[in-house]
CHARMM internal coordinates of N, CA and C (Angstrom, degrees):
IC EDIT
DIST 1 N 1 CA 1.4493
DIST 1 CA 1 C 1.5229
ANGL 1 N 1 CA 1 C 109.98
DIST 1 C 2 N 1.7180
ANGL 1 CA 1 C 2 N 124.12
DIHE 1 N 1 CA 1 C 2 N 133.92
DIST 2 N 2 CA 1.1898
ANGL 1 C 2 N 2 CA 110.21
DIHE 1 CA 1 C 2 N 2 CA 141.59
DIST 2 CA 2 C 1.0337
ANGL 2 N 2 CA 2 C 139.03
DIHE 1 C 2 N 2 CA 2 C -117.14
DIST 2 C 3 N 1.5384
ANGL 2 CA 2 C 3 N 116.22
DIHE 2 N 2 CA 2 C 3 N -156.86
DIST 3 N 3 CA 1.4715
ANGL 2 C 3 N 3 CA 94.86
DIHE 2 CA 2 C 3 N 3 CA -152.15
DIST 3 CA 3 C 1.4594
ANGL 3 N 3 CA 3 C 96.01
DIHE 2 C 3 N 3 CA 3 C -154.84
DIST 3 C 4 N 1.6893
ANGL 3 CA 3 C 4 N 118.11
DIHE 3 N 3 CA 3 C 4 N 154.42
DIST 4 N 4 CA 1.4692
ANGL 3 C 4 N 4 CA 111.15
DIHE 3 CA 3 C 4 N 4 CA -135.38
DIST 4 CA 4 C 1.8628
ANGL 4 N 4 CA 4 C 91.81
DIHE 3 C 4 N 4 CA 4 C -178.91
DIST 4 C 5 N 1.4971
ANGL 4 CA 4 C 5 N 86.28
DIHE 4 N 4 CA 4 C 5 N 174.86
DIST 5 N 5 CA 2.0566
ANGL 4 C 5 N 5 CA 98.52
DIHE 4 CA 4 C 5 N 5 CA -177.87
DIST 5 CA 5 C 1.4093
ANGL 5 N 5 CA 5 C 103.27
DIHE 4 C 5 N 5 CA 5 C -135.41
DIST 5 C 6 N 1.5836
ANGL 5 CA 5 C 6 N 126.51
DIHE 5 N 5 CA 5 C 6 N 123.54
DIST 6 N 6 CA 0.9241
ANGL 5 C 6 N 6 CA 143.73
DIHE 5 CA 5 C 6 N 6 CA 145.35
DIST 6 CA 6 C 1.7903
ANGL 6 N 6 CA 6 C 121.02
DIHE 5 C 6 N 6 CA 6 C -13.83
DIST 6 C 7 N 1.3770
ANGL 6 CA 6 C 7 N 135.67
DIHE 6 N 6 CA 6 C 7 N 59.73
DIST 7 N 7 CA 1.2631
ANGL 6 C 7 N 7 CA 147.37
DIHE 6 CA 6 C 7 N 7 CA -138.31
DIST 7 CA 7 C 2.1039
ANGL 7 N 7 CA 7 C 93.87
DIHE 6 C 7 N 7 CA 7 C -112.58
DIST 7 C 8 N 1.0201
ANGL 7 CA 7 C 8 N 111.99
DIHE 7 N 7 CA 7 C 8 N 21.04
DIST 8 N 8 CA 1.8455
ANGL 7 C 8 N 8 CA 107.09
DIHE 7 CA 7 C 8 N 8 CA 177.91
DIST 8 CA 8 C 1.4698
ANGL 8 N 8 CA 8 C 94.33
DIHE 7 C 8 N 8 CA 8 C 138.62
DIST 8 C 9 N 1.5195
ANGL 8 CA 8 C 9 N 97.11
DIHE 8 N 8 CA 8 C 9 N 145.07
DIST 9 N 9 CA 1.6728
ANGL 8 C 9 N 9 CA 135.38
DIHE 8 CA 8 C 9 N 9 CA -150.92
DIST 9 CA 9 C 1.1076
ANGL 9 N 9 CA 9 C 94.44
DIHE 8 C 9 N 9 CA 9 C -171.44
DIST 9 C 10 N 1.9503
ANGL 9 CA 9 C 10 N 110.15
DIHE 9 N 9 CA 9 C 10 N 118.98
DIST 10 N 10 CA 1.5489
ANGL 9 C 10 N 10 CA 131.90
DIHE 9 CA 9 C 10 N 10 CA 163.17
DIST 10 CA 10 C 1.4248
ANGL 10 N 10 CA 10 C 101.18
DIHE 9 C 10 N 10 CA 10 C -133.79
DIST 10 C 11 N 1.5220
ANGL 10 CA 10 C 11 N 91.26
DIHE 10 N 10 CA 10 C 11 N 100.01
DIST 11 N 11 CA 1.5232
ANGL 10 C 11 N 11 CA 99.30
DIHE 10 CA 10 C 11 N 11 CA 164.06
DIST 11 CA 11 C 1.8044
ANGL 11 N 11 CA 11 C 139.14
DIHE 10 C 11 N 11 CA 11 C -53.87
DIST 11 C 12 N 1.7306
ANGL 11 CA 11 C 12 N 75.76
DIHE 11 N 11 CA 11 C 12 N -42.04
DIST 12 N 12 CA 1.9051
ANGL 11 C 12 N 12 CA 88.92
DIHE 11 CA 11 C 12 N 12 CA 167.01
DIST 12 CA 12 C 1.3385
ANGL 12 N 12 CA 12 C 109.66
DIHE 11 C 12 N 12 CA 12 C -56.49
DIST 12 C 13 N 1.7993
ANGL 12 CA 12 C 13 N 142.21
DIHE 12 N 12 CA 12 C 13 N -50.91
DIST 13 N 13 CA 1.4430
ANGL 12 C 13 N 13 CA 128.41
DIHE 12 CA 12 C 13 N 13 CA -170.30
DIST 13 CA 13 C 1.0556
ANGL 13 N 13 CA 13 C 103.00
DIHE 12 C 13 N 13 CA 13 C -97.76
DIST 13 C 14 N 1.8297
ANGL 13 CA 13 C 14 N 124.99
DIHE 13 N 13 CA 13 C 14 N 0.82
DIST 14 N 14 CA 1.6814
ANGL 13 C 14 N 14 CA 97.85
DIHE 13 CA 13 C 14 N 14 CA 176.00
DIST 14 CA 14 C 1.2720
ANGL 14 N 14 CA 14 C 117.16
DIHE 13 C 14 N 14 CA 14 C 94.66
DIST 14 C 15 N 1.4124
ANGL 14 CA 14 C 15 N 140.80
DIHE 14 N 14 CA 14 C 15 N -14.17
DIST 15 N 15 CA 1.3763
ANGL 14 C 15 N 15 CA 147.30
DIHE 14 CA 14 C 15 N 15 CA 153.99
DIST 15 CA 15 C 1.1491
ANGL 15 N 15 CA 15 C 135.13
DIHE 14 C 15 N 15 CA 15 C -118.89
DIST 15 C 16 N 1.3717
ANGL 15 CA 15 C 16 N 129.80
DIHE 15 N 15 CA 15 C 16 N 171.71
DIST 16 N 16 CA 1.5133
ANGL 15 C 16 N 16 CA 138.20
DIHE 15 CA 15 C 16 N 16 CA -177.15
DIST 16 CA 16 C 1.0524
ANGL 16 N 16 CA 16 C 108.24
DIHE 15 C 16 N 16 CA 16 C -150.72
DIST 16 C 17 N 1.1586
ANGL 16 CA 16 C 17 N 125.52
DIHE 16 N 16 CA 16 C 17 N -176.52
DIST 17 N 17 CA 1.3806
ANGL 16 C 17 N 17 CA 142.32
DIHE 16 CA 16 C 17 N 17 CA -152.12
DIST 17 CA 17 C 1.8698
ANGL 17 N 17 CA 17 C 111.79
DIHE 16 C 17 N 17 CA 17 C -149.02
DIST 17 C 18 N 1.3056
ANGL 17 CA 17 C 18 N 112.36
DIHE 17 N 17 CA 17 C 18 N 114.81
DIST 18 N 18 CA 1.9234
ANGL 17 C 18 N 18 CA 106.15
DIHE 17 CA 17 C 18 N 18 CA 174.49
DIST 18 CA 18 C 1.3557
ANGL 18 N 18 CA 18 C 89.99
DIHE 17 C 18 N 18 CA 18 C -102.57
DIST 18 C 19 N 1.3808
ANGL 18 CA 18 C 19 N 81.32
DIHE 18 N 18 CA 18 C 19 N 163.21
DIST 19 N 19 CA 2.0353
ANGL 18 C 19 N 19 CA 100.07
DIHE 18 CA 18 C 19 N 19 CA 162.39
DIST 19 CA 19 C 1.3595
ANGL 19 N 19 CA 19 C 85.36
DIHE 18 C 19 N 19 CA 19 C -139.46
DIST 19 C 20 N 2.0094
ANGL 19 CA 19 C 20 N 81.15
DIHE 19 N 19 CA 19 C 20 N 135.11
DIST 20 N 20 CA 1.5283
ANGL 19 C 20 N 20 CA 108.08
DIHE 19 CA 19 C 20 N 20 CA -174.30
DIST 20 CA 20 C 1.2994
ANGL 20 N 20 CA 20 C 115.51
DIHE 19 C 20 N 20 CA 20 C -87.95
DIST 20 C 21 N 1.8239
ANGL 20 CA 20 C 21 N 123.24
DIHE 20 N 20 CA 20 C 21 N -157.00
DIST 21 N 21 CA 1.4837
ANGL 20 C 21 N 21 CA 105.31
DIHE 20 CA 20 C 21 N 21 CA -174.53
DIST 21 CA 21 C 1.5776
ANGL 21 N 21 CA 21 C 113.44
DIHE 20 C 21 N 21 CA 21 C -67.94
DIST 21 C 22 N 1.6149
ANGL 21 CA 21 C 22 N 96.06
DIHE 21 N 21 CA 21 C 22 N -22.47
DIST 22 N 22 CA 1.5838
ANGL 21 C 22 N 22 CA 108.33
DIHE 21 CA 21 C 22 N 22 CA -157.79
DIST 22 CA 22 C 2.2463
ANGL 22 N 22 CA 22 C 100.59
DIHE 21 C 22 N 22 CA 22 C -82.63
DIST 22 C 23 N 1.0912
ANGL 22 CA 22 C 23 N 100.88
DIHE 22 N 22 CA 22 C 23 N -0.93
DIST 23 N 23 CA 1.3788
ANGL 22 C 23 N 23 CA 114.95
DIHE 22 CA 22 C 23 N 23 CA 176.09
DIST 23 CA 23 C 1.7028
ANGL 23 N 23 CA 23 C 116.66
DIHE 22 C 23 N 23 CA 23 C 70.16
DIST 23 C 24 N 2.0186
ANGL 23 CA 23 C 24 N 89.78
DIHE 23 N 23 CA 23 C 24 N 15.42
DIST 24 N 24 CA 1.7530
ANGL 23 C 24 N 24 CA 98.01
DIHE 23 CA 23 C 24 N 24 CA 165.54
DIST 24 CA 24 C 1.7406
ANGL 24 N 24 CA 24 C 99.61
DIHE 23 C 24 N 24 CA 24 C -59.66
DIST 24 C 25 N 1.6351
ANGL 24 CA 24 C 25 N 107.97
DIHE 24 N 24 CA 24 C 25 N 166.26
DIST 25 N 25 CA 1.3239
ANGL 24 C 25 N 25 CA 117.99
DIHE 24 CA 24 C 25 N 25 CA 172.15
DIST 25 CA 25 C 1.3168
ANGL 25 N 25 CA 25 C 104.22
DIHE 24 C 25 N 25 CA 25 C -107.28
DIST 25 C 26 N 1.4846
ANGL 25 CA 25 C 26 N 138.35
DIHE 25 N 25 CA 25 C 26 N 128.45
DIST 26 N 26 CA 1.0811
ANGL 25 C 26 N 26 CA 140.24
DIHE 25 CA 25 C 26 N 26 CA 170.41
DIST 26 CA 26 C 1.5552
ANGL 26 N 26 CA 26 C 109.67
DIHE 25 C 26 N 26 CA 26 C -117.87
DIST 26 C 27 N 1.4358
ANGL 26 CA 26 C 27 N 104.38
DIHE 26 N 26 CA 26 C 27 N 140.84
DIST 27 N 27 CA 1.5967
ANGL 26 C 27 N 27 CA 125.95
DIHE 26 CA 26 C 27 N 27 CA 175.28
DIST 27 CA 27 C 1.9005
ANGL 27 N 27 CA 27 C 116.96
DIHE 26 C 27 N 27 CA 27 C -75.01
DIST 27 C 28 N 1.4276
ANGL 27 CA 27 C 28 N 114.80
DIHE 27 N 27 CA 27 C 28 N 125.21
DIST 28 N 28 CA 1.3303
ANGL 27 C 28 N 28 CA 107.32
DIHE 27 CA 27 C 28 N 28 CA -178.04
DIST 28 CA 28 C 1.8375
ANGL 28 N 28 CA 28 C 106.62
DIHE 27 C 28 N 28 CA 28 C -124.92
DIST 28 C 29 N 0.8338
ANGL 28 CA 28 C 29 N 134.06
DIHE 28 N 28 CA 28 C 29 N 140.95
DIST 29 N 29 CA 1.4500
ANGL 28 C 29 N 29 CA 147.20
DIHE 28 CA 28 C 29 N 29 CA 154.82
DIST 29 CA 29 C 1.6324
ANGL 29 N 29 CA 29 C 132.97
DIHE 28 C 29 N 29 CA 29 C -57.14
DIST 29 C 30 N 1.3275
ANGL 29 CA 29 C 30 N 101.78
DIHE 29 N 29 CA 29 C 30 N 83.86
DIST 30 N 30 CA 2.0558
ANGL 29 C 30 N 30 CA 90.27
DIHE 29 CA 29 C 30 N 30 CA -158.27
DIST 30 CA 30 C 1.6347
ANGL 30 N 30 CA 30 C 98.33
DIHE 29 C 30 N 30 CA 30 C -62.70
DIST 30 C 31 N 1.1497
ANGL 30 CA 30 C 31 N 150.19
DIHE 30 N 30 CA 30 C 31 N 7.42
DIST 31 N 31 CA 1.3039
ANGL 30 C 31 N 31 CA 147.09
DIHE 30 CA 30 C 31 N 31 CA 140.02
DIST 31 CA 31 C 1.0561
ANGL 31 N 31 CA 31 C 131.77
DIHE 30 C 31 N 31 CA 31 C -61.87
DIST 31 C 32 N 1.6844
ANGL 31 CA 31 C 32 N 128.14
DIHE 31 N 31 CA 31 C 32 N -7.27
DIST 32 N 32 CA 1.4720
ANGL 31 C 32 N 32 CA 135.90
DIHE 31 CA 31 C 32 N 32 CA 158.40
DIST 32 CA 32 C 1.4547
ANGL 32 N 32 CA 32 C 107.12
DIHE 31 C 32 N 32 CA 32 C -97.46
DIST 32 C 33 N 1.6782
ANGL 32 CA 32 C 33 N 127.89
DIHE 32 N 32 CA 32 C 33 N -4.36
DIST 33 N 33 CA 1.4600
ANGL 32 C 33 N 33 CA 111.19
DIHE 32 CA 32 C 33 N 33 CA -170.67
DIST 33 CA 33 C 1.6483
ANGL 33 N 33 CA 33 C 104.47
DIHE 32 C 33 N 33 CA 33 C -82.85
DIST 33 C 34 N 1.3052
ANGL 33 CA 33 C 34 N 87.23
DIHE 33 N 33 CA 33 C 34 N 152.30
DIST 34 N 34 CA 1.9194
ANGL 33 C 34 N 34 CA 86.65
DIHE 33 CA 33 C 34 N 34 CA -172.56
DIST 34 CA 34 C 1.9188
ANGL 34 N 34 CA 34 C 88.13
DIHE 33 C 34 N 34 CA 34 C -98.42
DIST 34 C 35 N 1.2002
ANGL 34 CA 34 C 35 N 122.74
DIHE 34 N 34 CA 34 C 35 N -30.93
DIST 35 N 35 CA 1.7829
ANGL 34 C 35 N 35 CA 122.86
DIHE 34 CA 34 C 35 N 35 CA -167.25
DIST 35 CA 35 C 1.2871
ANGL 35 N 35 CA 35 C 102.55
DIHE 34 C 35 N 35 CA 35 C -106.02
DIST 35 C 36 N 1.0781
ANGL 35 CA 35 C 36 N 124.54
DIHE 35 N 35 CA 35 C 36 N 155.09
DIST 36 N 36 CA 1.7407
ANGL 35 C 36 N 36 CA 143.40
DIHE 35 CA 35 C 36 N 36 CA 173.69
DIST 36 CA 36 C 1.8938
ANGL 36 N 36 CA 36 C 93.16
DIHE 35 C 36 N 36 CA 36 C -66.77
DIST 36 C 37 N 0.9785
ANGL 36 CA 36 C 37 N 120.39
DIHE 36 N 36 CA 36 C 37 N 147.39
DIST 37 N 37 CA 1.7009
ANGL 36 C 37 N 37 CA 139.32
DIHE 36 CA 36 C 37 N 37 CA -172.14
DIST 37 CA 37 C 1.1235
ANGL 37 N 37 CA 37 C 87.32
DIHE 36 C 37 N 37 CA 37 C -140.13
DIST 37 C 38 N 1.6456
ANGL 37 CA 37 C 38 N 112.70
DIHE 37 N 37 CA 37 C 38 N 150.13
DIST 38 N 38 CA 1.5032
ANGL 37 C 38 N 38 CA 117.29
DIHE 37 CA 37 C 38 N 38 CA 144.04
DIST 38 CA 38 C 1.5189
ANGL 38 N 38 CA 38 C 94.73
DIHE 37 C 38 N 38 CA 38 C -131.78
DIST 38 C 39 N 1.2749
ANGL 38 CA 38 C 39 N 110.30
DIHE 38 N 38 CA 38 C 39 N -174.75
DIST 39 N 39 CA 1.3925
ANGL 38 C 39 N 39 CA 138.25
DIHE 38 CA 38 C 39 N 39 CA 173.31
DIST 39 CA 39 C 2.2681
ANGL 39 N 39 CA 39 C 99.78
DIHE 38 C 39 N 39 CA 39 C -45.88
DIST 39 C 40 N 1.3415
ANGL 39 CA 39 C 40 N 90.74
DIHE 39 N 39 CA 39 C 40 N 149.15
DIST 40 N 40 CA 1.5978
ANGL 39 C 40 N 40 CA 87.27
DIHE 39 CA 39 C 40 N 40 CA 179.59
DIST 40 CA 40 C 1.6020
ANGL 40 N 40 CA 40 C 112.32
DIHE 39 C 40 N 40 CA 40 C 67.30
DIST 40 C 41 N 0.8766
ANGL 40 CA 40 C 41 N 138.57
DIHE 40 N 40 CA 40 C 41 N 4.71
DIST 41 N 41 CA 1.9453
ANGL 40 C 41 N 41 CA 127.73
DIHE 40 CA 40 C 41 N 41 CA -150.22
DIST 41 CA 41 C 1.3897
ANGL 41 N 41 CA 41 C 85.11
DIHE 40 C 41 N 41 CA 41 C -114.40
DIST 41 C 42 N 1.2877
ANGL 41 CA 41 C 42 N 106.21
DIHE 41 N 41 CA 41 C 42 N 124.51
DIST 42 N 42 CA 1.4069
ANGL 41 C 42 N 42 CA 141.05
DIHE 41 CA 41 C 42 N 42 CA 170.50
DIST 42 CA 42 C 1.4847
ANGL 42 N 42 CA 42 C 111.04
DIHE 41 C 42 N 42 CA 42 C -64.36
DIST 42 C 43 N 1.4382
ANGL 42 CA 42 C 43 N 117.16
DIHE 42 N 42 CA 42 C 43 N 116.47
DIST 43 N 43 CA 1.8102
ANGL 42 C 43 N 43 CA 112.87
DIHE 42 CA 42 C 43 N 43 CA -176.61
DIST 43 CA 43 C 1.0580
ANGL 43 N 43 CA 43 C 116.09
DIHE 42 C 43 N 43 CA 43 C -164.62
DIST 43 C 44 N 1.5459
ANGL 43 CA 43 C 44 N 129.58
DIHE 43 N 43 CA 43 C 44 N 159.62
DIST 44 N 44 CA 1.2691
ANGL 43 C 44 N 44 CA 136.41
DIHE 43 CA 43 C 44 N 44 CA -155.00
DIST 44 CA 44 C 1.3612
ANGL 44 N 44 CA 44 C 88.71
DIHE 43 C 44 N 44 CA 44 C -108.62
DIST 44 C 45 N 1.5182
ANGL 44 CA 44 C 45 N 111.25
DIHE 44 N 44 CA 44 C 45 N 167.11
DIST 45 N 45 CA 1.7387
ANGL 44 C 45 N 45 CA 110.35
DIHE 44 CA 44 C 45 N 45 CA 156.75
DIST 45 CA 45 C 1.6829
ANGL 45 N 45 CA 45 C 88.69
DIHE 44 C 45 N 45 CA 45 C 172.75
DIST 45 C 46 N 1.7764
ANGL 45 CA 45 C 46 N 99.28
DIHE 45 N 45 CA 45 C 46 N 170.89
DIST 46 N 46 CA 1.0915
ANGL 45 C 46 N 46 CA 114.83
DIHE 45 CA 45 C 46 N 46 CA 177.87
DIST 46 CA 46 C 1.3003
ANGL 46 N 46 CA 46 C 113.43
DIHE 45 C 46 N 46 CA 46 C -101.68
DIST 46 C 47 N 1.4971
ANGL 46 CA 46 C 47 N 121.22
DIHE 46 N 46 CA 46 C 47 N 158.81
DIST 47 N 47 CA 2.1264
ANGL 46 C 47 N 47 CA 118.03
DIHE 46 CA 46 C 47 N 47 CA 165.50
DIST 47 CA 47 C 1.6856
ANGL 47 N 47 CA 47 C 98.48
DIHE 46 C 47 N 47 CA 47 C -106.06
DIST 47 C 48 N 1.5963
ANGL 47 CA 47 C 48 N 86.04
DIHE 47 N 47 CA 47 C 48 N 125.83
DIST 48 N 48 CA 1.4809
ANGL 47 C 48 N 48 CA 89.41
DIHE 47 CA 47 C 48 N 48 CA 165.55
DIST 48 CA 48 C 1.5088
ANGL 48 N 48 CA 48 C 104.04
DIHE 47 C 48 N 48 CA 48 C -113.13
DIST 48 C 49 N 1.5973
ANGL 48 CA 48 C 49 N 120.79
DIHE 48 N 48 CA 48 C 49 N -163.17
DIST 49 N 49 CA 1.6086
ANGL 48 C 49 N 49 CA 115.69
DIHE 48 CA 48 C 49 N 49 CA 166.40
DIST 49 CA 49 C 1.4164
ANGL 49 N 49 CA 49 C 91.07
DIHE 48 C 49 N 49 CA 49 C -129.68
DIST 49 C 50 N 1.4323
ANGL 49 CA 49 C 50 N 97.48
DIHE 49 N 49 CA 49 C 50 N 138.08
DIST 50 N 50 CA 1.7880
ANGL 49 C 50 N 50 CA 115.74
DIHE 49 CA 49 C 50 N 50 CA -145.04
DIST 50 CA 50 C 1.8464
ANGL 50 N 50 CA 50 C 85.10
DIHE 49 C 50 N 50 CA 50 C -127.38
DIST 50 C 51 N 1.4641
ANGL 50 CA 50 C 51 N 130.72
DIHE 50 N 50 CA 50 C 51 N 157.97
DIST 51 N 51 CA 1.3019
ANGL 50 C 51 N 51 CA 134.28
DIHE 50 CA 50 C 51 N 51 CA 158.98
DIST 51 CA 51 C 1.3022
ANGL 51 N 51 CA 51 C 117.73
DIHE 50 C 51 N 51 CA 51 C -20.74
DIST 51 C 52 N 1.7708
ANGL 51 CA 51 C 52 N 96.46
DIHE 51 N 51 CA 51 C 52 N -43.79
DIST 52 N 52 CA 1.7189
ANGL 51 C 52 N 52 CA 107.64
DIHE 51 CA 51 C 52 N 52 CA -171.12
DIST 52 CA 52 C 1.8927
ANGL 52 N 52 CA 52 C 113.90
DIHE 51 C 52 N 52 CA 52 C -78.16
DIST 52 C 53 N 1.2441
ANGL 52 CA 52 C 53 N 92.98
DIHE 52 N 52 CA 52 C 53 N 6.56
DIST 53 N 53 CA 1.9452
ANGL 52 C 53 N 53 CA 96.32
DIHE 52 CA 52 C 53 N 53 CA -156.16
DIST 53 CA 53 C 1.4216
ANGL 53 N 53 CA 53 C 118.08
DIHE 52 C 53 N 53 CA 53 C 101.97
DIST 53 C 54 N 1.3003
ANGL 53 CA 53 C 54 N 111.54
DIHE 53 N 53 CA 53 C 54 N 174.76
DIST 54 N 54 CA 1.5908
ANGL 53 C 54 N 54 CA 109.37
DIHE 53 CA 53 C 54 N 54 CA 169.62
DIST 54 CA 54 C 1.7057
ANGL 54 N 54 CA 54 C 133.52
DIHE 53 C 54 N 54 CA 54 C -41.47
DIST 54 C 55 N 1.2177
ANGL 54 CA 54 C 55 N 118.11
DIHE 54 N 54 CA 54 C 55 N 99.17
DIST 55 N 55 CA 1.5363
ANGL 54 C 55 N 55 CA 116.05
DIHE 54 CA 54 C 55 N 55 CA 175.34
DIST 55 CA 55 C 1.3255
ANGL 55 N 55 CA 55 C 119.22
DIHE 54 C 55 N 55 CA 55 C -126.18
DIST 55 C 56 N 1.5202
ANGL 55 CA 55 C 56 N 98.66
DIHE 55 N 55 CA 55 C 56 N 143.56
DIST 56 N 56 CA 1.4734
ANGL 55 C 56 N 56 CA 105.66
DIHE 55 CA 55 C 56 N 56 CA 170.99
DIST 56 CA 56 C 1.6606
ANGL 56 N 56 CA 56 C 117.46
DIHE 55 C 56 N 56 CA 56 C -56.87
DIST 56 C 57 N 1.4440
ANGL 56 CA 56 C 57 N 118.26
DIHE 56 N 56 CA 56 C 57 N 137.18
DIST 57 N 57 CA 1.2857
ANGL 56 C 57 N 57 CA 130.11
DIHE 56 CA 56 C 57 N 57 CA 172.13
DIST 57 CA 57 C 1.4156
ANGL 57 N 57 CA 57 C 119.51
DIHE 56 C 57 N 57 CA 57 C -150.44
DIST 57 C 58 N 1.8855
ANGL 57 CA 57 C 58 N 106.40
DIHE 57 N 57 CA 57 C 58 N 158.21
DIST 58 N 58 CA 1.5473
ANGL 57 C 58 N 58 CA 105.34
DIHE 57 CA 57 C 58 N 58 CA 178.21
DIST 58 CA 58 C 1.5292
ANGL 58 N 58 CA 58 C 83.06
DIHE 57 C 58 N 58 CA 58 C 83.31
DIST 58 C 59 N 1.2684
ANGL 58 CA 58 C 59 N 129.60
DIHE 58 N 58 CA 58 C 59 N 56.71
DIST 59 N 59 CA 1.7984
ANGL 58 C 59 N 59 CA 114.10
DIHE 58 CA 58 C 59 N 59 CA 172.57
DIST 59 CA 59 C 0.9945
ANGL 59 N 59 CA 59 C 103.87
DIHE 58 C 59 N 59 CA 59 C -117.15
DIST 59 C 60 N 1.7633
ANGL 59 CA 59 C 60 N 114.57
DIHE 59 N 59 CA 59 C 60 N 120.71
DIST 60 N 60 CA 1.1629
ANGL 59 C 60 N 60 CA 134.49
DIHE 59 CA 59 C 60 N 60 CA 175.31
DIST 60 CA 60 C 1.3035
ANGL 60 N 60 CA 60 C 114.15
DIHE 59 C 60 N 60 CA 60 C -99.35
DIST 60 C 61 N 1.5548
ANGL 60 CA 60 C 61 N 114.88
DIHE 60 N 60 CA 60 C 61 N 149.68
DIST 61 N 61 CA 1.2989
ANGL 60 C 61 N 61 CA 102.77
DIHE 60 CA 60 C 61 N 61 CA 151.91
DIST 61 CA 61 C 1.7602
ANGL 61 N 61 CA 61 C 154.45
DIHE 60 C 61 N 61 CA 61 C -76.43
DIST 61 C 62 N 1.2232
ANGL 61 CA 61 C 62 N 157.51
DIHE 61 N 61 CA 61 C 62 N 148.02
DIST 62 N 62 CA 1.0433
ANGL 61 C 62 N 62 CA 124.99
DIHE 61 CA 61 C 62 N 62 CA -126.62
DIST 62 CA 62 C 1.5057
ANGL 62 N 62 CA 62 C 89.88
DIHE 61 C 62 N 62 CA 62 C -129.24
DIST 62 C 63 N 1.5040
ANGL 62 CA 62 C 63 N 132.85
DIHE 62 N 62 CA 62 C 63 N 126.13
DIST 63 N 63 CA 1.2437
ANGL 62 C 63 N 63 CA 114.46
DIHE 62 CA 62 C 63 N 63 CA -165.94
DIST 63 CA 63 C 1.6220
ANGL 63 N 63 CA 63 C 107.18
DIHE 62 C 63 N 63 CA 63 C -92.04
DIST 63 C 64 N 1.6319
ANGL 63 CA 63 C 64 N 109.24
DIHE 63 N 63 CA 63 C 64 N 165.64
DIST 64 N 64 CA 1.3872
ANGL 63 C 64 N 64 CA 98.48
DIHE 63 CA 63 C 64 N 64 CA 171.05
DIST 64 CA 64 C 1.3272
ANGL 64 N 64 CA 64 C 135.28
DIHE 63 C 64 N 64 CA 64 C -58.59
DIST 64 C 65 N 1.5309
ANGL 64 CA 64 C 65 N 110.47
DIHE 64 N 64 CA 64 C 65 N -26.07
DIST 65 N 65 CA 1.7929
ANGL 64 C 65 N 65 CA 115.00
DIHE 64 CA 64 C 65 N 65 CA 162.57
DIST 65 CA 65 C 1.5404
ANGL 65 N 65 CA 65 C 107.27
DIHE 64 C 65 N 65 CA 65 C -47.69
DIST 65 C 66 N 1.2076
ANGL 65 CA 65 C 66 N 123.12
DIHE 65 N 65 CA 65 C 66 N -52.28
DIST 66 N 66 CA 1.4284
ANGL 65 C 66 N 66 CA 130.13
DIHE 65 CA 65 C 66 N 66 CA -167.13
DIST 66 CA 66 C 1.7786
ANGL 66 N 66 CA 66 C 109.02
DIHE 65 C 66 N 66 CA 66 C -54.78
DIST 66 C 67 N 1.6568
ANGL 66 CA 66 C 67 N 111.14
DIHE 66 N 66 CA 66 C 67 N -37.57
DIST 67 N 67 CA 1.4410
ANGL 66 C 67 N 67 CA 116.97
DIHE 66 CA 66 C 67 N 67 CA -168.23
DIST 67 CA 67 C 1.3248
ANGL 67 N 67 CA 67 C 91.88
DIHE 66 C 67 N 67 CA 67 C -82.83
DIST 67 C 68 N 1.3657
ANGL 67 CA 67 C 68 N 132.24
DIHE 67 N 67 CA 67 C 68 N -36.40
DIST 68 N 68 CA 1.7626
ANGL 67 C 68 N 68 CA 129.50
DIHE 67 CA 67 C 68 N 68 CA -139.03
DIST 68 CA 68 C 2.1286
ANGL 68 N 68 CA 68 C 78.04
DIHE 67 C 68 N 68 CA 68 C -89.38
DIST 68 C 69 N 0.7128
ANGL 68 CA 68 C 69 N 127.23
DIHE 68 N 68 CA 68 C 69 N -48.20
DIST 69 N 69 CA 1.8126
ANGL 68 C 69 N 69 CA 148.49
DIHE 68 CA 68 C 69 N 69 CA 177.63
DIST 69 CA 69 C 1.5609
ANGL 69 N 69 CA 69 C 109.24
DIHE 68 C 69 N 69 CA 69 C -38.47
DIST 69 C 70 N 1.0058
ANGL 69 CA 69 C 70 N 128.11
DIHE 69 N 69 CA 69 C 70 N -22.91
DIST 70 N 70 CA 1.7286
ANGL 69 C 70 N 70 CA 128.78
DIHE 69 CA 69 C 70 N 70 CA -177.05
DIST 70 CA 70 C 1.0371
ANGL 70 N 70 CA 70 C 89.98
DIHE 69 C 70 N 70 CA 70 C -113.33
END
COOR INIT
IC SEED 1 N 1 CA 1 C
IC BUILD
């Protein structure tokens, strides 16, 4: 899993964008999120290659036990 921050959200087309630890930008689908995200929200997920190209998926949110823990 990696792991990354919620960095832009467009509700009108339906996607957003994280930046991971490495400060790549990855593309997400708000139609695969199973949890509510906002802007800033700390979360794990996987990249698959989707119709659209490479996207983040499986994005969870990451709780503060999980950050305070590494």
């Amino acid at each position: 899993m990696r792991k990354g921050t919620i960095c832009y959200v467009d509700l009108n087309s339906g996607h957003g964008i994280i930046k991971d630890e490495n400060e790549q930008k990855i593309q997400f689908f708000l139609m695969e999120l199973q949890e509510e995200i906002r802007l800033n929200d700390e979360i794990s997920f996987e990249i698959e290659l989707t119709a659209r190209g490479l996207a983040a998926t499986k994005i969870h949110l990451v709780s503060t036990a999980e950050l305070t823990s590494q």
